[in-house]
C-alpha positions in Angstrom: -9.4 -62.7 -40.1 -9.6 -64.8 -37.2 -6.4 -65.3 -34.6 -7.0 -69.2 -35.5 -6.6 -68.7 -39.0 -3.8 -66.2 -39.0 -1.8 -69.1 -36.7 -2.4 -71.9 -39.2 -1.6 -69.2 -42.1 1.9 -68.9 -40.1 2.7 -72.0 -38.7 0.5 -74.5 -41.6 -1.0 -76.6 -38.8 -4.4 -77.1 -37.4 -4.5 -75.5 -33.5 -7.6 -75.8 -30.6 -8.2 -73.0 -28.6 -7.2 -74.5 -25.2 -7.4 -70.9 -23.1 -7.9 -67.2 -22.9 -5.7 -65.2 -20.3 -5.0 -61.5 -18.7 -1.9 -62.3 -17.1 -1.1 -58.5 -16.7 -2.4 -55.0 -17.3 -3.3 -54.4 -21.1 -2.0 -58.1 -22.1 -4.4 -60.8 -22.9 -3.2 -64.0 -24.0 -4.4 -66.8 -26.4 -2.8 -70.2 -25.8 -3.4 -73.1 -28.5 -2.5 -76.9 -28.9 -1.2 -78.2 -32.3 -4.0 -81.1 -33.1 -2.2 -84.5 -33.0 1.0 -82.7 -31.6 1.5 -82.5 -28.0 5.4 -81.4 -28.0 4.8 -77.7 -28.4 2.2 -75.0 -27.8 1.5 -71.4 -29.2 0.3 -68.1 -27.7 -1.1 -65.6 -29.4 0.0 -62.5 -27.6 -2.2 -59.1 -28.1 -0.6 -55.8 -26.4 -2.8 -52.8 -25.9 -1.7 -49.4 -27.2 1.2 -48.1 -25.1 1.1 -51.4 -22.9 4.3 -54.1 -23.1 4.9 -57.6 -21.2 6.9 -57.7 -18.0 11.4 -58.5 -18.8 11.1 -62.1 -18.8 14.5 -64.6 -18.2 14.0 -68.1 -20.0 14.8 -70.3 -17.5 13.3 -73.5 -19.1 12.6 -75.3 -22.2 13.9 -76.8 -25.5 12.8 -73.6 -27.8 11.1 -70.0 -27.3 10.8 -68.6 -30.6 9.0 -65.0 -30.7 7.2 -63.7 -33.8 5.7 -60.4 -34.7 2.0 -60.6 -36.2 0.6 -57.4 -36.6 0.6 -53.5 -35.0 3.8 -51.6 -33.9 6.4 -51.8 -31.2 9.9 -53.5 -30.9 10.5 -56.7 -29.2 13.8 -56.5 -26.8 16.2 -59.4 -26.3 18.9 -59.2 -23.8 21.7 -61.4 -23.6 23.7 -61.4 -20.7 26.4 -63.6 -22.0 28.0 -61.2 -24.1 26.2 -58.4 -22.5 24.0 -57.1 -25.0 20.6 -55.9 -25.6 19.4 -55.8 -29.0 16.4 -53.9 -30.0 13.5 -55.0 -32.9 11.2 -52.3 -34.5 7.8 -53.9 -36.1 5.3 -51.7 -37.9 2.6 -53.2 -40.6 4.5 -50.9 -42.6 7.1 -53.0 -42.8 8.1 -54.7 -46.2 9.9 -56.9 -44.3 9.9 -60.5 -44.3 8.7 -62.5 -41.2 11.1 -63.8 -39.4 11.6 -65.8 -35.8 13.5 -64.6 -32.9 14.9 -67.5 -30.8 15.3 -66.8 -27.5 17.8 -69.1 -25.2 18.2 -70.5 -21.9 19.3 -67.2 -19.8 18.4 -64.9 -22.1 15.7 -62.0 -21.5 12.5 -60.7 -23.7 10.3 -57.9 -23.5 7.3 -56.6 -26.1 6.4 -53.3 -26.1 3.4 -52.1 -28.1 3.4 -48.9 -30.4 0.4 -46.3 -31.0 -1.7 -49.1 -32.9 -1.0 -51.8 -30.4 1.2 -54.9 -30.7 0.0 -58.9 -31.7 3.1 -61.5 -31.2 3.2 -65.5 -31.5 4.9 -67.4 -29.0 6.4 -71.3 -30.0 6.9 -73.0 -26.6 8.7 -76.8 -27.2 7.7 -78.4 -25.0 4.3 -76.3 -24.1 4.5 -73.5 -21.4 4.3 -75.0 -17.9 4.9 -72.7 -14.9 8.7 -71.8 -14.0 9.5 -71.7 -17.7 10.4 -68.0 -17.8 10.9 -65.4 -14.6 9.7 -61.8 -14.6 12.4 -59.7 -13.3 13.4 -56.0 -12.9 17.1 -56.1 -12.3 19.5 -55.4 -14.9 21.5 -58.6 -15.0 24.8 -57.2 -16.7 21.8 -55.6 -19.3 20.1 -52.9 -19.8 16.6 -53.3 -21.2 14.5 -50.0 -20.5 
């Protein structure tokens, strides 16, 4: 199966291929338009074995919703706020249902891919623009290592 048709198997809407990016080691991104819809955008996300995005802070935006598609790994959500980090395991194992994890203004992310690697979806409304979240390193009242 296709990336193209597992995103309109998830999201039940046509999408164009609008670009193909390596924005860091063992991370290569696929972003998509929603045809006829212009107020959000979606990246398909594939992590290599062992690999994981850089912390990321939200800093901009209406919505960042996060979705796991296939492999193993956990996505990471701090939440400086009320100081907490909360930690979700994936696995195709998994008889769970799908479910979105919305990420708010402030608030951190990180994916970090298992033994089989790691795919993710990313909602951005309105589309990614530069500015929209910061890579970081600090702890920020949270621990996410």
């Amino acid at each position: 199966m296709s990336y193209r048709n597992i995103h309109e198997s998830f999201f039940a809407r046509p999408v164009e291929l609008r670009d193909i990016q390596q924005p860091y080691d063992g991370v290569e991104c696929e972003v998509y338009n929603f045809v006829g819809d212009d107020s959000e955008d979606l990246a398909i996300i594939r992590i290599e074995p062992g690999a994981m995005t850089p912390r990321q802070r939200v800093l901009g935006g209406e919505r960042t919703v996060e979705r796991f598609v296939s492999g193993s790994g956990y996505l990471l959500i701090g939440r400086p706020a009320v100081r907490s980090v909360i930690q979700y395991d994936f696995d195709d194992s998994d008889q769970r249902p799908v479910y979105d994890h919305v990420i708010g203004l402030g608030e951190c992310m990180q994916w970090c891919a298992g033994p089989q690697g790691l795919v993710v979806a990313e909602l951005c409304s309105p589309p990614y623009a530069p500015g929209r979240f910061e890579d970081f390193n600090e702890q920020l009242g949270v621990h996410l290592s």
